[in-house]
C-alpha positions in Angstrom: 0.0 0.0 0.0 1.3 3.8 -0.6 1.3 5.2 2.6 1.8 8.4 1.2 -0.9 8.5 -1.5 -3.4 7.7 1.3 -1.7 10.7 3.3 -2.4 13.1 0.5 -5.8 11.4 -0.1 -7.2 11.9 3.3 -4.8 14.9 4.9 -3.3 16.9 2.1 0.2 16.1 3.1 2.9 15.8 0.1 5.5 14.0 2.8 5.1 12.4 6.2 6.8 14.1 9.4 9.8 12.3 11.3 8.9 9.1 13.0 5.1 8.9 11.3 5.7 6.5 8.6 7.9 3.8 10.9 5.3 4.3 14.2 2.1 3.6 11.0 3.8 0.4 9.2 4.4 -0.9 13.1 0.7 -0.6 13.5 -0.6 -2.2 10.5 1.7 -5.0 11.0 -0.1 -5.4 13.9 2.5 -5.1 16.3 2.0 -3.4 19.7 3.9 0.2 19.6 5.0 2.7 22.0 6.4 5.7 20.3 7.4 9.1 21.8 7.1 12.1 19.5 8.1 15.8 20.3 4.5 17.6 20.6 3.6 19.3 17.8 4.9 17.1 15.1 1.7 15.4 13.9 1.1 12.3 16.4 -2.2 12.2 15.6 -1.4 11.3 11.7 0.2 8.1 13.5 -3.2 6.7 14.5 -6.3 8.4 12.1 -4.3 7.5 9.1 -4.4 3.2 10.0 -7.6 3.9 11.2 -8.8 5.0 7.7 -7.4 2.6 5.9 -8.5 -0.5 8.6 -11.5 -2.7 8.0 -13.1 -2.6 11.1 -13.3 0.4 14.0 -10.4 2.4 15.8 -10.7 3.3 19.7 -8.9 6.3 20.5 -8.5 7.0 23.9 -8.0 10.7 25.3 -7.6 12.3 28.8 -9.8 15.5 27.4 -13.1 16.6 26.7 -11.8 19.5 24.1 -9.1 17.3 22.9 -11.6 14.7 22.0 -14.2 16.9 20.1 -10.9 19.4 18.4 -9.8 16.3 16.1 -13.3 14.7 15.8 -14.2 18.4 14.3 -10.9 18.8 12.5 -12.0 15.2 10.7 -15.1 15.9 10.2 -13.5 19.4 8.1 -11.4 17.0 6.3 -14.5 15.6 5.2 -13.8 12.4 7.3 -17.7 11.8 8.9 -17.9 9.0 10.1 -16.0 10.1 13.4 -17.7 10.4 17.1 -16.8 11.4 20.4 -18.7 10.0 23.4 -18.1 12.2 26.5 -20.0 13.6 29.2 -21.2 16.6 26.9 -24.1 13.8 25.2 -27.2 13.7 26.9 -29.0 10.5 27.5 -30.4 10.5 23.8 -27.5 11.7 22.1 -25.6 8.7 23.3 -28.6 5.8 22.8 -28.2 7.2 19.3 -24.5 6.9 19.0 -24.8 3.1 20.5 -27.4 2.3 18.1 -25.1 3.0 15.2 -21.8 2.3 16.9 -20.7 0.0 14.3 -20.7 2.5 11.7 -18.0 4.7 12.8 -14.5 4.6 11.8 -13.1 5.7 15.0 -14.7 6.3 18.4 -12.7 8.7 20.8 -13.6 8.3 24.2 -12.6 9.3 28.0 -11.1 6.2 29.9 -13.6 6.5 32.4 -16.3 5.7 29.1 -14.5 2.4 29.0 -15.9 1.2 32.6 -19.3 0.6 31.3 -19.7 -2.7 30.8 -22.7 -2.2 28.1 -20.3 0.2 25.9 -17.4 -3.2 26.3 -20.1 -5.5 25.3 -20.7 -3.6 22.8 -16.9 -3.4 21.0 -15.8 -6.8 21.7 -19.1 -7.5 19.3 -17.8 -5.5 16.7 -14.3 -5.7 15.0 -11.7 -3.8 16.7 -9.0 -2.8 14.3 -6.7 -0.9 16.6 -6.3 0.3 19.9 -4.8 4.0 20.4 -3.9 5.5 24.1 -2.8 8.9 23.7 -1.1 10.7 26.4 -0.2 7.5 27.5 2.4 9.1 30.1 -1.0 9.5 32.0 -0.8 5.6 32.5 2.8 6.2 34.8 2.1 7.2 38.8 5.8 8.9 38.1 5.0 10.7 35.1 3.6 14.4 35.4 -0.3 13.8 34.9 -1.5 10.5 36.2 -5.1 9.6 35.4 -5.8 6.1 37.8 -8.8 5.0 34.9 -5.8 4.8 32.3 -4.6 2.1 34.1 -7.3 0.3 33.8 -6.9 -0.3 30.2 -5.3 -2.7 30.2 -8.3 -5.0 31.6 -10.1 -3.5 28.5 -7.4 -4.6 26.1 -7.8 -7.9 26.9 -11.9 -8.1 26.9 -10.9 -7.1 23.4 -8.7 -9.2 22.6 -5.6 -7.1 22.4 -5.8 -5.6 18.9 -2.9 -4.3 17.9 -2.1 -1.2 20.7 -0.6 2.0 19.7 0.6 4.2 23.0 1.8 7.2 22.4 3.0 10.6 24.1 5.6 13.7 23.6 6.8 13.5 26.9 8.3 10.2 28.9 11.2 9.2 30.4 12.7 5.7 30.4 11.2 5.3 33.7 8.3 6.4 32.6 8.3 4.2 29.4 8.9 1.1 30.9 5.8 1.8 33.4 4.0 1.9 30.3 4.6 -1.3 28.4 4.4 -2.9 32.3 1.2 -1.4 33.0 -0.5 -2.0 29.7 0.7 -5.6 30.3 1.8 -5.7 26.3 4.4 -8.3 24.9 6.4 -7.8 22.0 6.1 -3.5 21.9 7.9 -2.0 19.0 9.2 1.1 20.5 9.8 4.3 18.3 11.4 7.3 20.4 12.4 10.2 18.6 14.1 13.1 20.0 12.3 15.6 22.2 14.0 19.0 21.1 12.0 21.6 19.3 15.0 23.4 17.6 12.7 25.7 16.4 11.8 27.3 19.8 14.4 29.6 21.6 14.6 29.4 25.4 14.9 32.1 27.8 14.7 32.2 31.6 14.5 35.0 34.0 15.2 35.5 37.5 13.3 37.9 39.5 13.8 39.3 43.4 10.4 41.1 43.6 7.1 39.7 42.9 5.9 42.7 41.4 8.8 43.1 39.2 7.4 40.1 37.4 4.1 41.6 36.5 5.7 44.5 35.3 7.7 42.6 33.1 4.6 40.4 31.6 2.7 43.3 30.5 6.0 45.2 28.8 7.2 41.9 27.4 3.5 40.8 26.2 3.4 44.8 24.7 6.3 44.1 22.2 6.0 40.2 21.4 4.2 39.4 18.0 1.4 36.7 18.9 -0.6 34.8 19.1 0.9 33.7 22.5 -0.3 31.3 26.1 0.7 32.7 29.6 1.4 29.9 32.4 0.2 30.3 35.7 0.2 27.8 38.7 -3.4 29.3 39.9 -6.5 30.6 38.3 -6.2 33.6 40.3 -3.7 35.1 38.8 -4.1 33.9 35.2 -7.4 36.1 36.0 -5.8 39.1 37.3 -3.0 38.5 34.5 -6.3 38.8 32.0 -7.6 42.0 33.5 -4.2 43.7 33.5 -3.1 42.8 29.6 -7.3 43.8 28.6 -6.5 47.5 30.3 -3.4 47.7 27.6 -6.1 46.5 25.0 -5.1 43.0 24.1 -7.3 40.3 23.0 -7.6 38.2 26.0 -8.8 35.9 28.1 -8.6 33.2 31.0 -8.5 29.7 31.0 -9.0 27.1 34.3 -10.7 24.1 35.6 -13.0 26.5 37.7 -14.6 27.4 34.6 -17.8 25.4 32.9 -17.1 23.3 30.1 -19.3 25.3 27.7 -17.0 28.6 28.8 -14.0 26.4 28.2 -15.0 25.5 25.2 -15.9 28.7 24.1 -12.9 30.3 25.2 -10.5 27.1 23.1 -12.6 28.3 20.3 -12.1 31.8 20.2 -8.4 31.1 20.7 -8.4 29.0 17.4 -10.2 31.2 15.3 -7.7 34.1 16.4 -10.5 35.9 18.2 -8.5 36.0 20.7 -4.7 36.0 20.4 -3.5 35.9 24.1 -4.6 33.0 26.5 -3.9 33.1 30.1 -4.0 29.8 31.2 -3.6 27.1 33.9 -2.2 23.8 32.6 -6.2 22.9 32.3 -5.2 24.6 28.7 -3.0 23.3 26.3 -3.4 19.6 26.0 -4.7 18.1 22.2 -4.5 22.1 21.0 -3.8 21.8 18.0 -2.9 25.7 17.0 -0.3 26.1 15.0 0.9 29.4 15.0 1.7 30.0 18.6 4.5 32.4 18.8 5.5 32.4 22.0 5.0 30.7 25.5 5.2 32.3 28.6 5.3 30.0 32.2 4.6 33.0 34.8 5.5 30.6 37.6 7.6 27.4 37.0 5.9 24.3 36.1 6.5 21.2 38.9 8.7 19.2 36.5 10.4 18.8 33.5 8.1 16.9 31.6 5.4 19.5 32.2 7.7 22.5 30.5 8.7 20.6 27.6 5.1 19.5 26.9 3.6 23.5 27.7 6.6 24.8 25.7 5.6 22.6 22.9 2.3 24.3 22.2 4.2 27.1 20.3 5.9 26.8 16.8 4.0 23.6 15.0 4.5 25.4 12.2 7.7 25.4 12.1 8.7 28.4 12.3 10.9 30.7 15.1 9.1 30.8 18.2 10.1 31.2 22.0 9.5 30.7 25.8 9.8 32.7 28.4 10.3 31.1 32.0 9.9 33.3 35.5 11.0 32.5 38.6 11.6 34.6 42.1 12.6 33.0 45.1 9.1 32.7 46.3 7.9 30.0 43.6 10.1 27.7 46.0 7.6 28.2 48.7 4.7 28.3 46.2 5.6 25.1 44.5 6.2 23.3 48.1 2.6 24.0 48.6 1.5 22.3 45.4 2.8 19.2 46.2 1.6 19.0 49.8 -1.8 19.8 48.5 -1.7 16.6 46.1 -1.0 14.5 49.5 -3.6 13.2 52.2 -2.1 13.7 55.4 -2.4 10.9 57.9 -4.6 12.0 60.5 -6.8 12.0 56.7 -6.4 9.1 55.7 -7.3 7.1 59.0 -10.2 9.1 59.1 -11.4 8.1 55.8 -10.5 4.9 55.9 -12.2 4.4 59.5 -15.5 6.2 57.9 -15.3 3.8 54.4 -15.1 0.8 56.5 -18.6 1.3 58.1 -19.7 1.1 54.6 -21.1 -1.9 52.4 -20.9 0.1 49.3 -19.1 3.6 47.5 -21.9 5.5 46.1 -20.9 8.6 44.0 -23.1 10.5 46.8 -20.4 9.4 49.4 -17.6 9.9 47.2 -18.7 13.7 46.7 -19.2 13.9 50.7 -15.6 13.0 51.8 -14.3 15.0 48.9 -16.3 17.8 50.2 -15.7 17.3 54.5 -11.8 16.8 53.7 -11.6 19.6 50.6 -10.2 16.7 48.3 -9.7 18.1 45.1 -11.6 15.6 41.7 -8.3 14.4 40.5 -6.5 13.5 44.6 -9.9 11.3 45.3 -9.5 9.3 42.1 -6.0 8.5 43.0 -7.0 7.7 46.4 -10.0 5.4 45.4 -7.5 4.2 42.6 -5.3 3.1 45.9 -7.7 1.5 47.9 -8.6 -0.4 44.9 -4.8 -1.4 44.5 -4.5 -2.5 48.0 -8.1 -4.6 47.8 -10.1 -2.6 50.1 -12.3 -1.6 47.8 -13.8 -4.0 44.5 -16.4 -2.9 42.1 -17.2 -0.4 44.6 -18.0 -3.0 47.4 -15.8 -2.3 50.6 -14.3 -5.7 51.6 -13.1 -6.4 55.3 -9.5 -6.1 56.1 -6.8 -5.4 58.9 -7.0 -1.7 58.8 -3.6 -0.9 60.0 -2.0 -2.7 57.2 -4.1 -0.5 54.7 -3.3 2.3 56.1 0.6 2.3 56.8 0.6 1.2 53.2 -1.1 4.6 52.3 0.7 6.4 54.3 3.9 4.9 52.9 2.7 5.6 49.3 2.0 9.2 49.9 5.5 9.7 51.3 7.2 7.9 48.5 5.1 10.0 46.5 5.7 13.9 48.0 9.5 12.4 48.0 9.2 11.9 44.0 7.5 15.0 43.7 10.4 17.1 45.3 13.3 15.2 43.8 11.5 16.2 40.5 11.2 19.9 41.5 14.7 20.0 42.4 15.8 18.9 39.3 13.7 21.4 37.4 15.0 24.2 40.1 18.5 23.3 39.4 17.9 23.7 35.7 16.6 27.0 36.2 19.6 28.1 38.3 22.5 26.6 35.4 24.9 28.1 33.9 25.0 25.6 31.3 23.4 25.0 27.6 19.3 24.7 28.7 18.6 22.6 25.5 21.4 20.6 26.5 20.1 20.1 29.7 16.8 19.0 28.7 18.3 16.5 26.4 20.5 14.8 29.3 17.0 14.6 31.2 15.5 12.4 28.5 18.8 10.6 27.9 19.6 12.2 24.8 22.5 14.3 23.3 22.2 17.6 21.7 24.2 17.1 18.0 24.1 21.1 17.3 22.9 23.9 18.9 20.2 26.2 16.7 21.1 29.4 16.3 18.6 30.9 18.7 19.1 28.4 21.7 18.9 29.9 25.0 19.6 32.4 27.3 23.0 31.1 28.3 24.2 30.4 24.8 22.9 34.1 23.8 20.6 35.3 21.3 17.9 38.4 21.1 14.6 38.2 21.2 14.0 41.7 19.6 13.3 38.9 16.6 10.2 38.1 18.5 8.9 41.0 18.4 5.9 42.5 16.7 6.7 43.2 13.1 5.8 46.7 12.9 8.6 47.2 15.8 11.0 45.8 13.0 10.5 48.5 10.8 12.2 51.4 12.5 15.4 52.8 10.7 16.9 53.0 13.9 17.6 48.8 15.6 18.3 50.2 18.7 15.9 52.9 19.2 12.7 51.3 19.1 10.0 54.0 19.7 6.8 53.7 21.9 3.7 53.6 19.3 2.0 56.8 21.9 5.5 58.6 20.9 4.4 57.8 17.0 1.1 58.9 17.5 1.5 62.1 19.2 4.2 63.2 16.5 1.1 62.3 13.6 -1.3 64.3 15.6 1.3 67.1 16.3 1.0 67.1 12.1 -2.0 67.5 11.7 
């Protein structure tokens, strides 16, 4: 088969990306693959191409709502229909309708917490199940930097089906991380395609500040002279708000993204930012994940991310098309403290966990009523409580949501032991990010050595340390001026024209 004719048939595409072709000839060998590629270089290619060319349906398996329904519509723009997305957005009907006609559909991209009813698994392993895609599968690893507990539970699924040949695939996974993969998704015989993580294309600057409000100062200058469209990083929905009222006063298109927010305002505010309605998003990392916008100029984290992984993955947002982009990191001593508190909030402290476990064990059954009152009483945020359920299913307290008797001591030492495994995971990975912040040395280089790679040749806009200028970056009119290093203030232009008049 042409590979390549069925690229241009179905995508436009004269040639295929790095790494594509190899990961899509694995896959319709029907060999199990794990293959790691940079974001923004096409993954998605990897699996809706097979897909199309496959004889029987493709399962496609995302952590997000507006990842989910951004490629279903991006397919169905291609003029690819016979695509669906089952989420929590369908109503009752909307999803008896999808059911009904289930076996018509190409491929069916759904939430791993879809795949735990039983009448939607009866349903697939009656039907031919050509491949099986996990995307984000990093979200698989308790190590890597966005666990999701139900994507463990795919492997359970694989087998109901049969395992048809299984395509995981992320941008961001270390060798530890990796191996917890193949492990978890209990797969034999796994092609593995890794392919380098550096985005050449995207300079790297970091910058150190001793005041707090130095930093905002520095936002709204540095946002007034870059040339957009751009996404602004913060660690807390109250500032990416504040952050959006401050940049709207100097007149930019703007607006705020978090998990506080509706799905319908997320939604709308994802597709504003796509149709360049808006051309500045200030964002948690609830943003950013399956966006598929490819003319992000710049990215700016506001605080540091919690790990490596994250920044190369948020970083990776800008430049998919290629061309010259950057990121901006901040940092003051006080994101120390700030990021501290982060991981602290992710653990249950013990005096918690006996009290939970104690209540549970009074219990015949978990309903989702109960759930929702211990998250509530103990201010346990959605995504701690499924890790902690996720536990006490891993240590057999808790089966089909049935509480089952055992020596509570046991249960809970081995909680507590997790959490402070975990919290010491958690810091040794901030560490390493906040000695990366503080070197003196190549930051691409760096990154490279954290992945187990080797940087070949620098770019000629690298980093910081190696030196380059941003004035490149900036808006385009800026360029213009006859004089490089006297770039005038557009009020100084305008009062001069009116002084004309």
């Amino acid at each position: 088969m042409d590979l390549s004719k069925a690229l241009n048939r179905w995508f436009g595409y004269q040639t295929f990306r790095e790494g594509q072709k190899e990961i899509i000839t694995s896959i319709m060998n029907e060999q199990h693959v794990l293959a790691m590629l940079p974001t923004g270089t096409g993954k998605s290619i990897c699996y809706q191409l097979p897909a199309l060319l496959a004889d029987g349906v493709t399962i496609i398996v995302s952590p997000l709502l507006s990842l989910m329904e951004n490629q279903v519509q991006e397919l169905k723009t291609l003029g690819i229909k016979n695509v669906v997305a089952i989420n929590s957005f369908l109503n009752y009907d909307e999803k008896n309708e999808i059911f009904r006609k289930l076996s018509t559909y190409k491929m069916i991209y759904l939430s791993p917490e879809m795949l735990q009813s039983e009448r939607l698994i009866a349903r697939l392993m009656s039907m031919k199940v050509s491949y099986f895609i996990i995307d984000e599968a990093h979200c698989i690893s308790q190590w890597g930097h966005d666990f999701r507990p139900d994507y463990i539970r795919l492997s359970h699924v694989i087998a109901q089906l049969n395992f048809p040949p299984t395509l995981a695939i992320t941008a961001t996974a270390t060798e530890e991380v990796r191996k917890d993969i193949i492990q978890l998704l209990h797969l034999r015989d796994v092609k593995e395609h890794i392919y380098s993580v550096d985005r050449r294309n995207i300079a790297l600057r970091i910058e150190e500040f001793s005041e707090p409000d130095d930093k905002w100062k520095r936002l709204i200058n540095l946002v007034e002279k870059l040339e957009g469209p751009g996404m602004i990083y913060f660690s807390s929905r109250k500032s990416a708000e504040r952050a959006t009222r401050l940049l709207q006063q100097q007149g930019q298109q703007v607006s705020y993204y978090h998990g506080g927010m509706t799905n319908n305002d997320r939604m709308l505010i994802q597709q504003q930012f796509m149709q360049n309605q808006l051309s500045i998003i200030c964002c948690t990392n609830a943003f950013g994940m399956g966006i598929n916008k490819n003319n992000i100029r710049y990215i700016i984290h506001f605080h540091p991310p919690k790990q490596m992984e994250s920044y190369l993955q948020e970083i990776g947002r800008a430049g998919r098309d290629r061309k010259k982009s950057i990121s901006y990191l901040f940092y003051s001593s006080e994101d120390k403290h700030l990021t501290h508190r982060f991981i602290d909030i992710e653990q249950i402290e013990e005096v918690v966990i006996k009290r939970i476990v104690g209540l549970l064990s009074e219990q015949k059954t978990i309903t989702t009523q109960l759930e929702e009152s211990l998250q509530a009483q103990f201010n346990l945020s959605e995504s701690t409580w499924r890790v902690f359920k996720y536990l006490l299913e891993k240590f057999q307290f808790i089966e089909n949501n049935q509480v089952k008797k055992l020596e509570l001591n046991l249960l809970i030492d081995g909680l507590i032991k997790h959490y402070q495994n975990r919290r010491m995971k958690r810091m040794k990975q901030w560490e390493y990010f906040e000695d990366f912040m503080n070197t003196r040395t190549c930051r691409r280089e760096a990154i490279l050595e954290f992945f187990t790679e080797t940087l070949k040749d620098k770019p000629e806009e690298c980093c910081d340390i190696c030196g380059f200028s941003d004035r490149r970056f900036w808006k385009r009119e800026r360029n213009h001026v006859l004089n490089a290093d006297k770039v005038q203030d557009w009020q100084q232009l305008l009062k001069k024209k009116l002084l004309q008049v």
